[in-house]
Backbone bond lengths (Angstrom), bond angles and torsions (degrees), N, CA, C in turn:
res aa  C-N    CA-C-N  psi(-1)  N-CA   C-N-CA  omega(-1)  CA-C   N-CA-C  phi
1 X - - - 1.436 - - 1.522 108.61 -
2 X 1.416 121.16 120.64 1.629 125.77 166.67 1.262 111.74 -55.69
3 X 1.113 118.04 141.71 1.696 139.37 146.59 1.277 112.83 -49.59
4 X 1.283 139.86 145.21 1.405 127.33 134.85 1.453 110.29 -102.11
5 X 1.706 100.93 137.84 1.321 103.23 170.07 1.439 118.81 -67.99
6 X 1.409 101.52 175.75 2.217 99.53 -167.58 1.483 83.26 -79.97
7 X 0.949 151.55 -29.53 1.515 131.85 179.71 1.274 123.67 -65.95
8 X 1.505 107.40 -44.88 1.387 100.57 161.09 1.288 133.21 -80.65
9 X 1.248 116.60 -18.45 1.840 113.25 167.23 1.965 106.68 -82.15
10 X 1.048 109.06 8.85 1.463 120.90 175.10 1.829 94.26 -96.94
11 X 1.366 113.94 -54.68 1.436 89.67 177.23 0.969 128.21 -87.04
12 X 1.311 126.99 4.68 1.532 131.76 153.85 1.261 112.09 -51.97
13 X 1.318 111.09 -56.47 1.528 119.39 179.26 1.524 123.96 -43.97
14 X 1.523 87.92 -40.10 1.955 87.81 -171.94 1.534 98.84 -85.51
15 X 1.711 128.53 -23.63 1.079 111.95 162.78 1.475 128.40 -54.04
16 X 1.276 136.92 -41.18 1.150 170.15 159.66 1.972 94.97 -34.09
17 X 1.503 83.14 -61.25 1.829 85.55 -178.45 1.405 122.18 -63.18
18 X 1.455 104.80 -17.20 1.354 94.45 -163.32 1.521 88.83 -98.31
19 X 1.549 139.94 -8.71 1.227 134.44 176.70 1.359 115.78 -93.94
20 X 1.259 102.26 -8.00 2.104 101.99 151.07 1.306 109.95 -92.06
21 X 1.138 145.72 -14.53 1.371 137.78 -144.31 2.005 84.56 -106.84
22 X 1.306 117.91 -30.53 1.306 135.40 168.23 1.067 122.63 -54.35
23 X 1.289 120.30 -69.65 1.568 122.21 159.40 1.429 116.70 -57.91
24 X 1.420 117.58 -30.65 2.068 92.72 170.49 1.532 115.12 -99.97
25 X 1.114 100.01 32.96 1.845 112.43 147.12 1.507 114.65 -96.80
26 X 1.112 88.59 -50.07 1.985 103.08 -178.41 2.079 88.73 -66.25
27 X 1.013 121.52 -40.47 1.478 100.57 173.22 1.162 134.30 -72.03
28 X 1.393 103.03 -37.95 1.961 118.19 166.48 1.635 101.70 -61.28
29 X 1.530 127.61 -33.23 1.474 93.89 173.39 1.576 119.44 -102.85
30 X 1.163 116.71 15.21 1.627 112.66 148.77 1.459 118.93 -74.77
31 X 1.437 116.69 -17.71 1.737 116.62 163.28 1.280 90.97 99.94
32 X 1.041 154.31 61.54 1.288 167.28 -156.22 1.862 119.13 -165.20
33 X 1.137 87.45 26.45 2.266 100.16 -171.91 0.996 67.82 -89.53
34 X 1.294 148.97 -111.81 1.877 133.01 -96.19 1.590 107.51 -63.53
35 X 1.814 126.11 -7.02 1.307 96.75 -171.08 1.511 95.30 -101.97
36 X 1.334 132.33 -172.41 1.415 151.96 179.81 1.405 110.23 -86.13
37 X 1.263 118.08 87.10 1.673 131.09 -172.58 1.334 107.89 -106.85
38 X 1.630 120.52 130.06 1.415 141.11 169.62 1.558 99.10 -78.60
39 X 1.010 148.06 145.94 1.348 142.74 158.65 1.499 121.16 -117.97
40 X 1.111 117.86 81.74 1.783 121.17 161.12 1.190 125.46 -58.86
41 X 1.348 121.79 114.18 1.668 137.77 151.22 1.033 134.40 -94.98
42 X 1.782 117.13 80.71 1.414 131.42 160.85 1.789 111.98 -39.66
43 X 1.303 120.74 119.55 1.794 108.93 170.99 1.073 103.39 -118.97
44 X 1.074 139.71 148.28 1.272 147.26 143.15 1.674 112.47 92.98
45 X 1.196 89.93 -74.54 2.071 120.96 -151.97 1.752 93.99 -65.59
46 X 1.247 125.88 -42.55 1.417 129.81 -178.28 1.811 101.47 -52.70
47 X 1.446 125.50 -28.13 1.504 107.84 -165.35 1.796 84.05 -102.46
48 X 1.038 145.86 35.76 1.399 146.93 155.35 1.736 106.46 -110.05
49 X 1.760 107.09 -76.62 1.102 83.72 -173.50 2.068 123.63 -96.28
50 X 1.165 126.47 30.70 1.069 140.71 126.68 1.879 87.79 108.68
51 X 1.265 122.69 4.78 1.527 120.25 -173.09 1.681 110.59 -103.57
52 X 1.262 128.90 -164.60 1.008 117.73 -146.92 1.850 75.76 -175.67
53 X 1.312 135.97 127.20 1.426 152.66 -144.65 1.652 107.25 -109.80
54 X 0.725 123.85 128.71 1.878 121.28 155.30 1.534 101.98 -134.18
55 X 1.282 110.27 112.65 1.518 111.03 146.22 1.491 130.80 -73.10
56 X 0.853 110.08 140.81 1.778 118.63 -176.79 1.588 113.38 -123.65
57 X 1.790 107.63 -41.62 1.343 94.18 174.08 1.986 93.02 -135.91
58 X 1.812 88.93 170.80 1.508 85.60 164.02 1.695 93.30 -165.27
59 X 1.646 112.21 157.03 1.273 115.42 176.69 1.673 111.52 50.63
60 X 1.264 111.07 32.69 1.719 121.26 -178.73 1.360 120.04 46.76
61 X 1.730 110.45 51.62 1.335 124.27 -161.36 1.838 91.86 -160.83
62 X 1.350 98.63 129.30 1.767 96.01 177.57 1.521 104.94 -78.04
63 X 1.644 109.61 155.55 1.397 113.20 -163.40 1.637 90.38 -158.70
64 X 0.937 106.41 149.16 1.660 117.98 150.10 1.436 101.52 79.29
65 X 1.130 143.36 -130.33 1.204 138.74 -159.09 1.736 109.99 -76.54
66 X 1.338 105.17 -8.69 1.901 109.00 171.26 1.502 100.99 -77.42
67 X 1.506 112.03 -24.23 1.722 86.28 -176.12 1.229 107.00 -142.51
68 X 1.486 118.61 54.09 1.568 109.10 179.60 1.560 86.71 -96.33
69 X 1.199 107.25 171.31 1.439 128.98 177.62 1.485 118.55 -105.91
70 X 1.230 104.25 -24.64 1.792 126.96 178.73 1.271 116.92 -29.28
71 X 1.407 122.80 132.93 1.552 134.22 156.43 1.571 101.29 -29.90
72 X 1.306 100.02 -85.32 1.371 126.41 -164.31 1.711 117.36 -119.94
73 X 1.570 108.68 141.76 1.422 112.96 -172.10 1.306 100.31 -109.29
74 X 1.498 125.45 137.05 1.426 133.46 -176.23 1.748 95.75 -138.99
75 X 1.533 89.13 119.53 1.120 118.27 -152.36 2.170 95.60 -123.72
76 X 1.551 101.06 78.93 2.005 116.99 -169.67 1.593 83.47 -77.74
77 X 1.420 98.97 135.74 1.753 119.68 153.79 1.749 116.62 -67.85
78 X 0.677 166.15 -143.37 1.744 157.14 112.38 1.840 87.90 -167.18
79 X 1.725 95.10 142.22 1.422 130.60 157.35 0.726 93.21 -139.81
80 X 1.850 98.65 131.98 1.559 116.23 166.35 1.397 123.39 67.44
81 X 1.061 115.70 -118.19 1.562 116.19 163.39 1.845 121.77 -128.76
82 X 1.391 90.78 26.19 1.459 104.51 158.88 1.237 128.01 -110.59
83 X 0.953 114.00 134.76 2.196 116.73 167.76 1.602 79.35 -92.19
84 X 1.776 93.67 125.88 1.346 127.48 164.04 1.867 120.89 -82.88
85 X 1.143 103.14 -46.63 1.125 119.91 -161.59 1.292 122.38 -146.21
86 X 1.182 142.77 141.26 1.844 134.38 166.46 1.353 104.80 -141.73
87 X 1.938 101.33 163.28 1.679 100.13 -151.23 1.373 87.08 -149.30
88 X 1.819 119.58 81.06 1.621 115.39 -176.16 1.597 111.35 -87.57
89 X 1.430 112.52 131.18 1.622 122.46 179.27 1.201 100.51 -115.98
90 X 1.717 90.65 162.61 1.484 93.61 174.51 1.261 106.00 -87.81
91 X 1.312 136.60 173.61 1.800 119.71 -154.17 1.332 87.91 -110.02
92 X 1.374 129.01 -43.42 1.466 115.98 160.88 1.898 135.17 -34.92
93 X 1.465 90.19 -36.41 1.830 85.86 -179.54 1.269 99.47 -91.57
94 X 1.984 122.28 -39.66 1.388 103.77 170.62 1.898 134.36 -49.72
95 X 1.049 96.31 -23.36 1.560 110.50 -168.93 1.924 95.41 -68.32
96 X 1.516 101.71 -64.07 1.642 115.90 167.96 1.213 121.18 -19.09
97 X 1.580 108.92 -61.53 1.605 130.73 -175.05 1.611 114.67 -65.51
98 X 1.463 109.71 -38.46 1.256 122.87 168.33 1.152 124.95 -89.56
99 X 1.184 108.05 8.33 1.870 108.63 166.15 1.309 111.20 -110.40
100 X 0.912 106.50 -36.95 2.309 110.08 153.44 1.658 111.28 -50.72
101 X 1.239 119.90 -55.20 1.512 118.49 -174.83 1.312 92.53 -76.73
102 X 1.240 147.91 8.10 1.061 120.34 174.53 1.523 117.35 -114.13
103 X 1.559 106.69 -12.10 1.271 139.96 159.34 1.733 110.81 -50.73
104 X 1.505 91.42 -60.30 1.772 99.87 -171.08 1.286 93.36 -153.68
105 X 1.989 107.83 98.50 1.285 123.92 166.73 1.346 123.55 -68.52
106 X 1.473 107.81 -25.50 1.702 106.70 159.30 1.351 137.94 -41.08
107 X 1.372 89.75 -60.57 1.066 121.15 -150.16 2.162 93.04 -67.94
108 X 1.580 95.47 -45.24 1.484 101.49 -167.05 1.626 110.07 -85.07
109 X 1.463 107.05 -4.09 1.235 121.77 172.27 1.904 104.20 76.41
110 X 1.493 100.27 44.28 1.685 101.75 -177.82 1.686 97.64 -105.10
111 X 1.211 116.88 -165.49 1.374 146.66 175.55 1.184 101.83 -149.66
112 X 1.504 125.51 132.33 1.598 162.86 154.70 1.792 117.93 -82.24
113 X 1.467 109.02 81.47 1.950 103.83 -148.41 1.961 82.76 -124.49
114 X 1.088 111.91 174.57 1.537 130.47 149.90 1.741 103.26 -101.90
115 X 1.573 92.59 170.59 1.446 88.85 -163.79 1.425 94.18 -164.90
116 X 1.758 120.41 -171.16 1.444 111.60 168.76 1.304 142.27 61.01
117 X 0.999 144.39 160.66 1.606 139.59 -161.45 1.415 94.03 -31.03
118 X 1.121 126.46 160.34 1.679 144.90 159.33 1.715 94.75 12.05
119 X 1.446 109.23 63.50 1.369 120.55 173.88 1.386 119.60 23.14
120 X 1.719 127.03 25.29 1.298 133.37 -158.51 1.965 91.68 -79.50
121 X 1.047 116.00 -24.08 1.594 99.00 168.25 1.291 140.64 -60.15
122 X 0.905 110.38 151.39 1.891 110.32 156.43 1.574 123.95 -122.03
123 X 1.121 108.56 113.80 1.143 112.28 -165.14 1.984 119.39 -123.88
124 X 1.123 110.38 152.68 1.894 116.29 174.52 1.600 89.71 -90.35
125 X 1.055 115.30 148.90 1.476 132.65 161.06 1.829 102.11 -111.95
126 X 1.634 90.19 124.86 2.085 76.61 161.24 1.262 94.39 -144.23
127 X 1.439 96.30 141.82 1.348 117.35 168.40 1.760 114.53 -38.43
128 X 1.439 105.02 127.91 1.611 78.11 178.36 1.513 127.85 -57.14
129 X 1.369 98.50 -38.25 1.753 106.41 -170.99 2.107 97.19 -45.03
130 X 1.024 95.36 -28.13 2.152 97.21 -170.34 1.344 90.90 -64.32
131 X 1.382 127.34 -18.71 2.065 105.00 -164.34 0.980 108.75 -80.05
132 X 1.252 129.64 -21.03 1.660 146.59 -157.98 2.031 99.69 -90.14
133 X 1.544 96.42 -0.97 1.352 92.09 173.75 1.748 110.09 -113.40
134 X 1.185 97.22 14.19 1.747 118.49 -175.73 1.600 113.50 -102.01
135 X 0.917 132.86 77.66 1.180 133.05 174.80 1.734 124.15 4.08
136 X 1.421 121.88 69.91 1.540 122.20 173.94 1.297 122.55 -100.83
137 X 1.534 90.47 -150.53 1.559 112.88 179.39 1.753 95.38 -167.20
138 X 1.497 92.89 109.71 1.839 99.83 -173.02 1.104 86.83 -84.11
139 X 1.261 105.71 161.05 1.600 119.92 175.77 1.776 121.49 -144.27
140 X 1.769 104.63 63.88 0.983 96.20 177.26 1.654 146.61 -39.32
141 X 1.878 117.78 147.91 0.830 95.37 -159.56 1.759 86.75 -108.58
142 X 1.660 128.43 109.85 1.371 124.65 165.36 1.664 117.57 -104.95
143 X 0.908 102.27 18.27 1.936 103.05 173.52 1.685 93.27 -167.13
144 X 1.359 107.87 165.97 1.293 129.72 -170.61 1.349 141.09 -115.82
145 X 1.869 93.07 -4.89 1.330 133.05 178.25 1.363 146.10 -141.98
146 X 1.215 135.60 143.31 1.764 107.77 -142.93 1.645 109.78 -77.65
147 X 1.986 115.26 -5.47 0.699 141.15 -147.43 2.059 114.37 -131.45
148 X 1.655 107.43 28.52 1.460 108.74 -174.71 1.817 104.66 -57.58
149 X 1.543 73.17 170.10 1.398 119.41 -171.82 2.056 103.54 -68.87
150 X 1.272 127.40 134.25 1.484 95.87 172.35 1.478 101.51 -100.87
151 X 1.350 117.23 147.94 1.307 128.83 -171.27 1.785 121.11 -88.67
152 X 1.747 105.90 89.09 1.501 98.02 -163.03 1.229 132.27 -67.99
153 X 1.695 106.96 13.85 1.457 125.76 168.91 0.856 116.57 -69.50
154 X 1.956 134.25 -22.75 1.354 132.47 -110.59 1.610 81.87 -136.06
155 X 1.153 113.05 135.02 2.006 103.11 149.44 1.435 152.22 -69.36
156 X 1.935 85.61 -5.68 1.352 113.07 -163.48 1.681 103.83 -103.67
């Protein structure tokens, strides 16, 4: 197993940063700033292996969805350089839902994996099709700007 040097898990990080700092623009212009939003960015790896990530712990320290404080968790799909899809919970029922699957991963049809730099995470895997059994608000993504184009092909 490789090391990463602190420089390079430093620019992971700011990559990382700059793909949250992305999604809470894309959240401030759905009009949704005044509440307390977590922002998750799935890239890539979710349209291969078909799950959708929660961290809870990392480096033997809870992290990520064990200690946000957030209203609500918004949880963006992204390929490529699109957000496909987003999946906002309230962080209270998500937290609920994920303390049952984490109880009995069978049963909820999760996985219990490490993950992330030098696998220092711990993480639930859920199938995406399982979130849709979690109390949301999907938030498709069909334009890219607060300001589209209208399509004179279209009837709509």
């Amino acid at each position: 197993m490789a090391s990463h040097s602190s420089g390079s898990s430093r620019s992971k990080f700011d990559i990382d940063l700059q793909f949250g700092e992305e999604g809470e623009r894309w959240l401030t212009w759905l009009g949704t700033d005044q509440a307390k939003v977590e922002v998750k960015t799935e890239r890539d790896t979710w349209a291969t292996t078909g799950n959708a990530v929660f961290e809870y712990e990392c480096r033997g320290k809870p992290s990520g969805i064990a200690v946000t404080e957030a209203d609500y968790w918004l949880h963006i799909f992204r390929l490529g350089n699109r957000n496909l899809m987003a999946m906002m919970y309230d962080t209270i029922e998500l937290k609920d839902w994920l303390r049952m699957a984490y109880r009995a991963p069978a049963t909820f049809g999760v996985r219990l994996t490490t993950g992330g730099d030098d696998s220092a995470a711990k993480v639930i895997l859920v199938p995406i099709p399982r979130l849709w059994s979690i109390p949301c608000h999907t938030l498709p993504f069909t334009r890219q700007s607060p300001n589209p184009q209208p399509n004179v092909d279209s009837p709509f």
